[in-house]
C-alpha distance (Angstrom), angle and dihedral (degrees) to the residues before:
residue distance angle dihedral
X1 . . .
X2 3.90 . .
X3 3.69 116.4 .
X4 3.47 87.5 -120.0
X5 3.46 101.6 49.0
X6 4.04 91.8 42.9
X7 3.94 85.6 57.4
X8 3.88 90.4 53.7
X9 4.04 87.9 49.3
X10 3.13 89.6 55.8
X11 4.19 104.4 37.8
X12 4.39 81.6 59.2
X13 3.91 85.7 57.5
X14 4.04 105.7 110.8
X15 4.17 110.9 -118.4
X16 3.80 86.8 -99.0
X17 3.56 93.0 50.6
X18 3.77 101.9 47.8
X19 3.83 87.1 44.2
X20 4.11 86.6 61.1
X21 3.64 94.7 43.6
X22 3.97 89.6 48.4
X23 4.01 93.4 49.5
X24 4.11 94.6 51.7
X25 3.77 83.9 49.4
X26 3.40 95.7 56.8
X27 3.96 93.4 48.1
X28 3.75 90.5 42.3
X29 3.76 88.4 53.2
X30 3.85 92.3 52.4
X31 3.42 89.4 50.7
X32 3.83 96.7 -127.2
X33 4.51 93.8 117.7
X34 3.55 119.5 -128.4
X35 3.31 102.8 -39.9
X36 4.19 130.3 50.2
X37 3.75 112.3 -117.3
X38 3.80 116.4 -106.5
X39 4.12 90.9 27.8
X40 3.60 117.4 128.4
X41 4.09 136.4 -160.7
X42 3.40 123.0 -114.2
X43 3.87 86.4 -161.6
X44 3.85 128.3 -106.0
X45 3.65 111.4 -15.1
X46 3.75 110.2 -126.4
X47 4.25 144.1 -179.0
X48 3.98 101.6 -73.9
X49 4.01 78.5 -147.6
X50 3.46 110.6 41.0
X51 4.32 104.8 16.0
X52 3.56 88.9 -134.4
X53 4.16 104.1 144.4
X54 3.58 126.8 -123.7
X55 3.70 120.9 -116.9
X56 3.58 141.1 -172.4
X57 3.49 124.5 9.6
X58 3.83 94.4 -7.0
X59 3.48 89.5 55.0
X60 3.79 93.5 61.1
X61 3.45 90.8 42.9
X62 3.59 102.9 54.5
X63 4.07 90.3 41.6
X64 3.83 86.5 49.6
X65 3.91 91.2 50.3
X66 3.80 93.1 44.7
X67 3.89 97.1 44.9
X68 3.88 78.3 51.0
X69 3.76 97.5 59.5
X70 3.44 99.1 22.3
X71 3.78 100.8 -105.8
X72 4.11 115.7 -171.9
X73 3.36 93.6 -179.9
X74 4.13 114.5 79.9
X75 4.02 90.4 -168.3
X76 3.90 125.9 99.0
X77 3.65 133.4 179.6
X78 3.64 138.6 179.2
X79 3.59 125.2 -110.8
X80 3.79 101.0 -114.7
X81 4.30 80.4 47.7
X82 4.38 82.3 60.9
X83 3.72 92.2 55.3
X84 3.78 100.9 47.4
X85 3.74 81.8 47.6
X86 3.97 95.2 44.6
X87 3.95 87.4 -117.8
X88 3.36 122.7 150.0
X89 4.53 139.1 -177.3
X90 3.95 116.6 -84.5
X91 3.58 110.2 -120.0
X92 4.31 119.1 -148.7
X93 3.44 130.1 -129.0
X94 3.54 98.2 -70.3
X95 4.15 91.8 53.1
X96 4.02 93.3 -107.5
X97 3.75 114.0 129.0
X98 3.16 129.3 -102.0
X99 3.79 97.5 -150.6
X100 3.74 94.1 67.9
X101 3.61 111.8 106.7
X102 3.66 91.3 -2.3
X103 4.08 99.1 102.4
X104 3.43 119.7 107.5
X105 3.54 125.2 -164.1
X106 3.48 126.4 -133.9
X107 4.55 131.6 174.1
X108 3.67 134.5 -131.5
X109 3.44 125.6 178.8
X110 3.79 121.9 -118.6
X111 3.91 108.1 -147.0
X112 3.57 106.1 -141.9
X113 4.21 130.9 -176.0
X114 4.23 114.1 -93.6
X115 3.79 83.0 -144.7
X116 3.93 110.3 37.1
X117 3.90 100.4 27.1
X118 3.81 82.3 -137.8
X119 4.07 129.7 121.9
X120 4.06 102.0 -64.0
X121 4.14 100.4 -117.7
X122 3.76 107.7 -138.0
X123 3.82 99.8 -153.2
X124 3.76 85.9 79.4
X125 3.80 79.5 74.2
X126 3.52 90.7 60.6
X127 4.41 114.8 119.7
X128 3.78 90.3 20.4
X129 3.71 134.5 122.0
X130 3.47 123.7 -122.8
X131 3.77 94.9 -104.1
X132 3.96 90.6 43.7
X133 3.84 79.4 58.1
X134 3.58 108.2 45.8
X135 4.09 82.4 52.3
X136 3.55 96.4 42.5
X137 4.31 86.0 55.0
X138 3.89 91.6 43.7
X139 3.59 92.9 50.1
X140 3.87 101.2 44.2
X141 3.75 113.0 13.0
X142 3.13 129.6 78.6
X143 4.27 123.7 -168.5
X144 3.72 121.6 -143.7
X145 3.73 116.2 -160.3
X146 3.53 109.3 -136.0
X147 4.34 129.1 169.3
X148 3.72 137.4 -133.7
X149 4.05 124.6 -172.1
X150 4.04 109.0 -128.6
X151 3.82 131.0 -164.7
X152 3.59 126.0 -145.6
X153 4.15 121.2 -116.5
X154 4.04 80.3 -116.5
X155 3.44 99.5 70.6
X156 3.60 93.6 33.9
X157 4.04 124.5 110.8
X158 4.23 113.9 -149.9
X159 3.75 96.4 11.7
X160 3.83 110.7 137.1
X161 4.28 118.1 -101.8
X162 3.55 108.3 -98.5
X163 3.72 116.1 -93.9
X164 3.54 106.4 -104.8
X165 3.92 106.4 -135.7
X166 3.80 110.0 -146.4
X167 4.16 96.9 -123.0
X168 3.55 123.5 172.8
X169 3.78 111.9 -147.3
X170 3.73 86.0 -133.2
X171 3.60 96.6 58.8
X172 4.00 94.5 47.5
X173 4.42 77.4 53.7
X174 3.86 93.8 49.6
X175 4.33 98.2 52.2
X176 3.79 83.5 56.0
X177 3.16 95.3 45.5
X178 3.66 96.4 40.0
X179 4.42 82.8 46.1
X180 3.83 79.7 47.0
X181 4.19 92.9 54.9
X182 3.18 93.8 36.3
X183 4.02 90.5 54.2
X184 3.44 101.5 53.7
X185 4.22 97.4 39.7
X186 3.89 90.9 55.9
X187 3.84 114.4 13.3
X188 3.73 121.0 25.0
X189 3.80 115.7 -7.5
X190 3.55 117.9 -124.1
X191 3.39 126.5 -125.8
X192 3.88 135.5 -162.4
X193 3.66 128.2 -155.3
X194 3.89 141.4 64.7
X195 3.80 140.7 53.1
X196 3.81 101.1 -66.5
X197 3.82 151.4 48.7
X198 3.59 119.0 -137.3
X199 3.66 137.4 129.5
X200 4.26 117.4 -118.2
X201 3.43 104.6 -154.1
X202 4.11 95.8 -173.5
X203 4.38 82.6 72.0
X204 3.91 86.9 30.7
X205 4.34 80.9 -131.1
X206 4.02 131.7 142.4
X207 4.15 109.4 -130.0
X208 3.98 107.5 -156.5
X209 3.95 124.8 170.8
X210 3.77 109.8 -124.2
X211 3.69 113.9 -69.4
X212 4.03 92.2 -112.4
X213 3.74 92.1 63.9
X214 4.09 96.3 63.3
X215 4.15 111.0 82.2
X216 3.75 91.7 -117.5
X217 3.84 143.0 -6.7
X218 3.98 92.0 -102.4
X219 3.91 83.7 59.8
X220 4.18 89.3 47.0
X221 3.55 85.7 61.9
X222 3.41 113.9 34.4
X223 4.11 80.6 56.2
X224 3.94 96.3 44.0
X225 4.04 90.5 41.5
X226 4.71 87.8 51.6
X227 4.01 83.0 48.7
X228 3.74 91.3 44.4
X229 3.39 84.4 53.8
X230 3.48 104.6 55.6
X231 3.96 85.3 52.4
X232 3.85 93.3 66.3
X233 4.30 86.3 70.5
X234 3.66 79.4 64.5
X235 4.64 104.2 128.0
X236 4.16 83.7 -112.2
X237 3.26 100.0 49.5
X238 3.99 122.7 30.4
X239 3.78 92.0 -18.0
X240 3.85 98.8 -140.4
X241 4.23 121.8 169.4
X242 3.66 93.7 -117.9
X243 3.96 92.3 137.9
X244 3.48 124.2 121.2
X245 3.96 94.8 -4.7
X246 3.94 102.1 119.6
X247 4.01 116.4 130.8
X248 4.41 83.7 20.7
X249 3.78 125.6 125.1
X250 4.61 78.1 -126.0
X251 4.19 83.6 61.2
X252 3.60 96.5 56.2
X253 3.68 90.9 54.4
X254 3.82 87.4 40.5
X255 3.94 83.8 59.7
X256 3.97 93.2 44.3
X257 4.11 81.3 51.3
X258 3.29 87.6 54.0
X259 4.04 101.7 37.9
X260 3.65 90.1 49.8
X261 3.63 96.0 43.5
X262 3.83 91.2 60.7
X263 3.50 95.7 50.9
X264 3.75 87.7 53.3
X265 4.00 81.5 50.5
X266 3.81 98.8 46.2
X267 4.17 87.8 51.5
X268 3.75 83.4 51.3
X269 3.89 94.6 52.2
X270 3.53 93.1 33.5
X271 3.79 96.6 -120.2
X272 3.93 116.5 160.6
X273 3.64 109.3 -138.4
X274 3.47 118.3 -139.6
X275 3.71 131.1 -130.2
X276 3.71 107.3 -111.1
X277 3.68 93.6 49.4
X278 3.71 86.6 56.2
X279 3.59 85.4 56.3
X280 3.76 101.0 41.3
X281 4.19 90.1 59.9
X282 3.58 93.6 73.2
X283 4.07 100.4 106.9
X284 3.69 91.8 105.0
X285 3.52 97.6 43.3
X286 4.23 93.6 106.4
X287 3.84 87.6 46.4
X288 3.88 99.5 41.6
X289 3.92 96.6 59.5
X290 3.36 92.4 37.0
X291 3.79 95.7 60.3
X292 3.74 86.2 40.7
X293 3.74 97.7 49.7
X294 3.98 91.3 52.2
X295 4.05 93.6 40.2
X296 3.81 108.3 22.7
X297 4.19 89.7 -177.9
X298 3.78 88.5 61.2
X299 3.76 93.1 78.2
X300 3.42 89.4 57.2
X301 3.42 95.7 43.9
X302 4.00 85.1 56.2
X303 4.24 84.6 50.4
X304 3.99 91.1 52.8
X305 3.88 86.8 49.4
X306 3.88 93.6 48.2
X307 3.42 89.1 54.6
X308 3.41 100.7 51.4
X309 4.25 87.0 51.3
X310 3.75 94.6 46.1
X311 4.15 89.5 49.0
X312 4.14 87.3 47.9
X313 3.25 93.3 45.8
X314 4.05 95.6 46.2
X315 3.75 85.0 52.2
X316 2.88 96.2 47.2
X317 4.19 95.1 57.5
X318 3.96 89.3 36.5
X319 3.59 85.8 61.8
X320 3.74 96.8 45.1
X321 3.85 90.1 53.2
X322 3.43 96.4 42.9
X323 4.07 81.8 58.0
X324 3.96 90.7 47.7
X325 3.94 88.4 51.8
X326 3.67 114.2 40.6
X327 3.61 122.8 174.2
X328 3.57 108.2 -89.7
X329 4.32 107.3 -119.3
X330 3.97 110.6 -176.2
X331 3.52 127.7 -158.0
X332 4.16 135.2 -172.0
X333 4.09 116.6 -159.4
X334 4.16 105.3 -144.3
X335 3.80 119.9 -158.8
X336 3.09 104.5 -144.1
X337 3.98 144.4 170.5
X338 4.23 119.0 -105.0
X339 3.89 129.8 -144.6
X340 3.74 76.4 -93.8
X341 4.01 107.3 61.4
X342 4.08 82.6 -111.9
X343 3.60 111.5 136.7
X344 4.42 98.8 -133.1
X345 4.17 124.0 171.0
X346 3.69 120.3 -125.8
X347 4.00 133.7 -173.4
X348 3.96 116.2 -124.3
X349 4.01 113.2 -157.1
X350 3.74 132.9 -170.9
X351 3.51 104.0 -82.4
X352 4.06 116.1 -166.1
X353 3.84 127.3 -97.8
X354 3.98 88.9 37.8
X355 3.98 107.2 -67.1
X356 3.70 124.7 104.9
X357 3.83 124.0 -117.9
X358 4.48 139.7 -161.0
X359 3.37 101.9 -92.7
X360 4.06 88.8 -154.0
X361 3.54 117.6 20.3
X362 3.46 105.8 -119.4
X363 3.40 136.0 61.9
X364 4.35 120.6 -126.8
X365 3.36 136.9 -137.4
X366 3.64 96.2 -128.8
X367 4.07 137.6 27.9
X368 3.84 85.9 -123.6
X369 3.89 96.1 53.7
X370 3.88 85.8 47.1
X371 3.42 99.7 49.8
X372 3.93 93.2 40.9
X373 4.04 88.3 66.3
X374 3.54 99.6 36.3
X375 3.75 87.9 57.2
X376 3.63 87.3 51.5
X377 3.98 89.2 58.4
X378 3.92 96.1 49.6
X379 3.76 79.5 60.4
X380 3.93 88.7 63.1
X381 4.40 107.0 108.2
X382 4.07 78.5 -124.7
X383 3.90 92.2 70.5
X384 4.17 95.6 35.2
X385 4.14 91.6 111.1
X386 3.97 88.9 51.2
X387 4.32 136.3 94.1
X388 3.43 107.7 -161.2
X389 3.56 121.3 -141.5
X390 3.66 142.0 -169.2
X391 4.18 122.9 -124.8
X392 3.56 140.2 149.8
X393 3.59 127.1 -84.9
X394 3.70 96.2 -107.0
X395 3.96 88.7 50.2
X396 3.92 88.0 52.4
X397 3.72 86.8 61.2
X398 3.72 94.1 42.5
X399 3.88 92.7 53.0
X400 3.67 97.1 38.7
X401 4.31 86.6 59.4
X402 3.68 86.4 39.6
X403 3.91 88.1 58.1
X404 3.47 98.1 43.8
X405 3.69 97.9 45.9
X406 4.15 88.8 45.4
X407 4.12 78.6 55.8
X408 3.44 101.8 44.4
X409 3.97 92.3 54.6
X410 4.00 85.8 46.8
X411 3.76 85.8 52.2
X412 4.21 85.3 53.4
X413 3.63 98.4 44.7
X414 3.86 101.1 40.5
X415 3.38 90.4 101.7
X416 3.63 101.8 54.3
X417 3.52 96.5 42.5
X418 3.60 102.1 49.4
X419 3.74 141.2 60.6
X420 3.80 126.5 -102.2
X421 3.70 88.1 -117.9
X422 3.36 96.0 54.2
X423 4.10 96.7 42.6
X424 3.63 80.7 55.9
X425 3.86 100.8 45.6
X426 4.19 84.3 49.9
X427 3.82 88.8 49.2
X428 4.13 94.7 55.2
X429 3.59 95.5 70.7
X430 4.19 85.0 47.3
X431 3.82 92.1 55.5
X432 3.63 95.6 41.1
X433 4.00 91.1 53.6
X434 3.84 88.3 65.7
X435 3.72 93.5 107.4
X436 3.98 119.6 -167.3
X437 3.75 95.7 -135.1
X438 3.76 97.1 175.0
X439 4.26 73.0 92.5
X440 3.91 99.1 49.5
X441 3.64 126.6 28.2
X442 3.77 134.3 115.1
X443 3.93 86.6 -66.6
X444 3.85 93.4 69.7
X445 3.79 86.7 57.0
X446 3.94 100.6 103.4
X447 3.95 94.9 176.2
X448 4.43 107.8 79.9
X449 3.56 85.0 -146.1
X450 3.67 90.0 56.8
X451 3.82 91.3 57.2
X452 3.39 96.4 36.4
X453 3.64 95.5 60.5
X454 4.34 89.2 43.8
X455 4.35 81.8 51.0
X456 3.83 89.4 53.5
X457 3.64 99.7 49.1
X458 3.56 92.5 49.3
X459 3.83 98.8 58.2
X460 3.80 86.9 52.6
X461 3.63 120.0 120.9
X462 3.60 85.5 -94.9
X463 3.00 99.0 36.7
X464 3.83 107.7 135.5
X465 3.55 90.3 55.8
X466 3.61 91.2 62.2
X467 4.28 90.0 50.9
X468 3.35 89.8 58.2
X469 3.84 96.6 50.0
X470 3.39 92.4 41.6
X471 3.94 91.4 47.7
X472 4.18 84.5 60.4
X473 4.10 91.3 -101.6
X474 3.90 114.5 145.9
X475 3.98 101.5 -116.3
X476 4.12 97.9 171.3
X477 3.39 99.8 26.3
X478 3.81 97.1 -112.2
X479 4.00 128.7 95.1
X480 3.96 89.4 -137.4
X481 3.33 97.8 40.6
X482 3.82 95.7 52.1
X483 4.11 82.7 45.1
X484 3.87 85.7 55.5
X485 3.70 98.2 39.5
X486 3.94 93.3 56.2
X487 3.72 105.7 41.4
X488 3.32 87.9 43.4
X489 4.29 96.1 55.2
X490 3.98 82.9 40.3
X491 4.08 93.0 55.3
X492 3.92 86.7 54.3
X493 3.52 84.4 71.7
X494 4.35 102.8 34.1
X495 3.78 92.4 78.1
X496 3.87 79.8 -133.9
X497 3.87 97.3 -60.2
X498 3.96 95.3 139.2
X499 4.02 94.6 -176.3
X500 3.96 83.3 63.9
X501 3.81 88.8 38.6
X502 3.68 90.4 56.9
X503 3.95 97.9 41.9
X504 3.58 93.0 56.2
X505 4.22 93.8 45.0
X506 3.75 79.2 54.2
X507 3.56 92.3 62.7
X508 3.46 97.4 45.3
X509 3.87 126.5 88.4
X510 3.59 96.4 -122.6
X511 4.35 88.6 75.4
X512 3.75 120.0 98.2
X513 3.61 121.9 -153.6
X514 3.72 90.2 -151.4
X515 3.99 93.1 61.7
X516 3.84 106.6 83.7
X517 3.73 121.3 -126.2
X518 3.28 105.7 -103.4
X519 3.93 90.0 66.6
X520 3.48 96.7 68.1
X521 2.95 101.2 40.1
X522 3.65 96.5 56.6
X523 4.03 78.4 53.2
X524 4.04 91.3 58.7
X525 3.81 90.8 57.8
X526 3.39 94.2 45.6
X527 3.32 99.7 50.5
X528 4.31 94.1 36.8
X529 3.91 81.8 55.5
X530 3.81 97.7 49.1
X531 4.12 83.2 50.0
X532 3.54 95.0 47.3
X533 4.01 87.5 48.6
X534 3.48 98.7 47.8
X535 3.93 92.6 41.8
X536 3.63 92.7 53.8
X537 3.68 95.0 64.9
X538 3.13 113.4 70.8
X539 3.99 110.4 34.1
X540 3.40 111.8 -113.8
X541 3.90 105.0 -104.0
X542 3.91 116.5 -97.5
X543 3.65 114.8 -162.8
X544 4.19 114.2 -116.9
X545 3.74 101.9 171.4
X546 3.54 106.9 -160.1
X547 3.21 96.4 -1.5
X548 3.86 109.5 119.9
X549 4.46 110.1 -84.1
X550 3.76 129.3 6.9
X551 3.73 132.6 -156.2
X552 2.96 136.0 20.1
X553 4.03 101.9 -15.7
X554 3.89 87.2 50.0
X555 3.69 89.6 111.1
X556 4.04 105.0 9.4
């Protein structure tokens, strides 16, 4: 790039920006990388008021800035936050405050409406699928960058100590291991052995020398979590042209990708990174500020990137632990004694509010025929998150009051555990379930079949529960759930006709407007197909009066 044009690139650059690009300069100049030798990370630095974490480019900055002056605190809070909260500047020994000089000022953007001007509302987002979304923003939002000056909890006067999380070294060890496991089993294999790190794209592997050669185990990982990085440009998983690039001015900002992306990763995992590894990753150093120098937005490019790796890769382990520790969902198989003398197994669940319910509504002949189906419905996408497992009867019952006493207190203490935003993020989907049903309801129905079939299933044995769902009123505590519950009960009755099916859902106060089509509908076959499965075993019983056994073992 042209001097002149690389001094315009960087004269666009926001204060905040050009004050970023100015400070890794400076280290790159003395040689010493991105970071100083001997700093340390107080970990992700977060809201003081609401704990929400900083990403992106204000995450680098304000790590930068406090591994700069030697922040311990990883909490930051705006001035006009310290007077709501009666906070005010530490002053040193000689009385002089410590606050002066010591904001730093960070942006956000405020997404507004193309059309209004006003604050874009994200429930109109609500139903869509992430590509409907990303066009739906393009089209009709617009952002506005805007800035705010924060304070770090050091210099502030009143804040509360830190809460001092009880972590065993050993655990921080075993998520990157785990991460590390996880890694090479389904993404790209690890492999140990030889002189060098680096990641070979062409057999989409991770090359590592053995784990005794690195100084310390801090160094192991901050080195196996930069080549893990440069696996995520891999084509299946965030696609990025990193082929053929080594000894190019586009592989040195591959390697600052990668270099910032693990520290993003190590604040994540909580791993303290030592001092000589800071000064061992210093190869790139030449190419690094001279790629900045000539195109100052290409370091933030490289922090955009990073971000995008570290977030993959944190799904990525949030969704292999939340495999590793399922929700436990116990079960107790009853023999018990039909309306016919027959002796026929059923499955007792966890039902809510303490009592236990049938899992499937009939009972079977055999434990093998029971077990068959009920493995059938584990396989439904509602139970995904769950581990079954077996337990007596009388441990059913204990579990199922367990649950709804470990509820009941979460119910109580909501409040005082939670923010404000949140209580009022869980309370949308509350107020928006208040359904004016003078418009729907069984009298809209204009087909007697229709209403016949919503008059059946309410003179069921349960059939006040179903009223109440039908009449829009929350019976499990979860939109979905209630969804489930209802067209489910109603497909009992449909004799698999899922245009009927969806007709009378429609009527019903459990349907939302804002879900599209297609998601309910995918709901009617499911829940037809579960009916037609768990209908088809037993046979329906055929009266044969006289005629040798009735019920349900007549022909088993």
């Amino acid at each position: 790039m042209e001097e002149k044009e690389r001094n315009k690139a960087y004269d666009k650059l926001t204060p905040q920006r050009k004050q970023i690009v100015d400070e890794v300069i400076k280290n790159l100049e003395s040689g010493v990388g991105l970071w100083q030798p001997g700093w340390s990370m107080p970990g992700v630095p977060e809201s003081a008021i609401t704990g929400k974490k900083y990403r992106g480019v204000n995450n680098f900055l304000l790590s930068f800035v406090s591994l700069q002056r030697q922040y311990s605190d990883p909490r930051w809070a705006t001035f006009n936050q310290m007077k709501e909260k009666n906070w005010t500047f530490k002053t040193d020994e000689e009385g002089r405050s410590l606050g002066k000089g010591a904001g730093v000022s960070i942006e956000y953007f405020e997404m507004r409406d193309k059309e209004t001007g006003k604050p874009f509302d994200r429930k109109v987002l609500d139903g869509l699928t992430a590509e409907e979304k990303e066009d739906y923003i393009k089209d009709h939002v617009r952002p506005i960058r805007k800035y705010y000056t924060v304070f770090n909890g050091d210099v502030i006067e009143g804040i509360p100590a830190i809460e001092k999380r009880e972590i065993n070294a050993n655990d921080k060890v075993e998520r990157v291991e785990n991460l590390l496991t996880y890694w090479s089993e389904n993404e790209a294999k690890i492999i140990y052995g030889g002189q060098d790190a680096y990641y070979r794209i062409s057999a989409d592997e991770i090359h590592l020398p053995e784990r005794e050669r690195f100084f310390s185990m801090q160094e192991f990982y901050s080195t196996a979590l930069h080549e893990l990085g440069h696996s995520t440009g891999h084509a299946s998983r965030l696609n990025r042209d990193i082929q053929n690039l080594f000894g190019t001015s586009d592989y040195a900002i591959e390697e600052l990708r990668a270099e910032i992306a693990s520290m993003f990763i190590e604040q994540d995992l909580e791993i303290q990174v030592d001092e000589e590894h800071k000064r061992n990753n210093s190869a790139y150093i030449s190419a690094w500020k001279e790629r900045i120098k000539d195109d100052p937005n290409a370091l933030f490019t490289a922090i955009a990137d990073a971000e995008k790796i570290a977030k993959f890769v944190a799904e990525k382990e949030k969704a292999n632990e939340a495999n590793k520790k399922k929700a436990v969902e116990h079960y107790a198989i009853k023999q018990e004694e039909n309306a016919y003398g027959e002796e026929v197994y059923k499955v007792y669940m966890v039902a809510p509010y303490g009592q236990v319910a049938l899992g499937l509504s009939y009972g079977f002949a055999s434990r093998e025929a029971l077990m068959t189906e009920f493995e059938k419905m584990q396989e439904l996408p509602f139970w995904a998150d769950k581990e079954f497992e077996e337990c007596s009867y009388e441990e059913l019952q204990a579990h199922s009051l367990e649950r709804a006493k470990s509820e009941e207190i979460k119910e109580e203490q909501s409040e005082k555990f939670i923010r404000p935003s949140e209580v009022a993020a869980r309370a949308l989907p509350t107020a928006a379930r208040q359904v004016n049903m003078s418009e729907r309801g069984v009298e809209t129905l204009t087909r007697m079949g229709d209403r016949d079939v919503v008059e059946r299933a309410s003179k069921t044995k349960n059939g006040e529960k179903f009223s109440q769902l039908y009449n829009g009123v929350s019976v499990l505590g979860n939109e979905e759930k209630d969804e489930r519950s209802l067209m489910s009960r109603l497909a009992m009755f449909c004799n698999g006709d899922k245009e009927q099916l969806m007709r009378i859902f429609k009527s019903s106060g459990q349907f939302r407007d804002s879900k599209p089509n297609s998601f309910y509908e995918q709901m009617a076959e499911q829940s037809i197909k579960f009916v037609e499965r768990i209908k088809g075993e037993p046979k329906p019983f055929v009266p044969t009066w006289g005629k040798g056994k009735q019920g349900l073992n007549a022909k088993t």
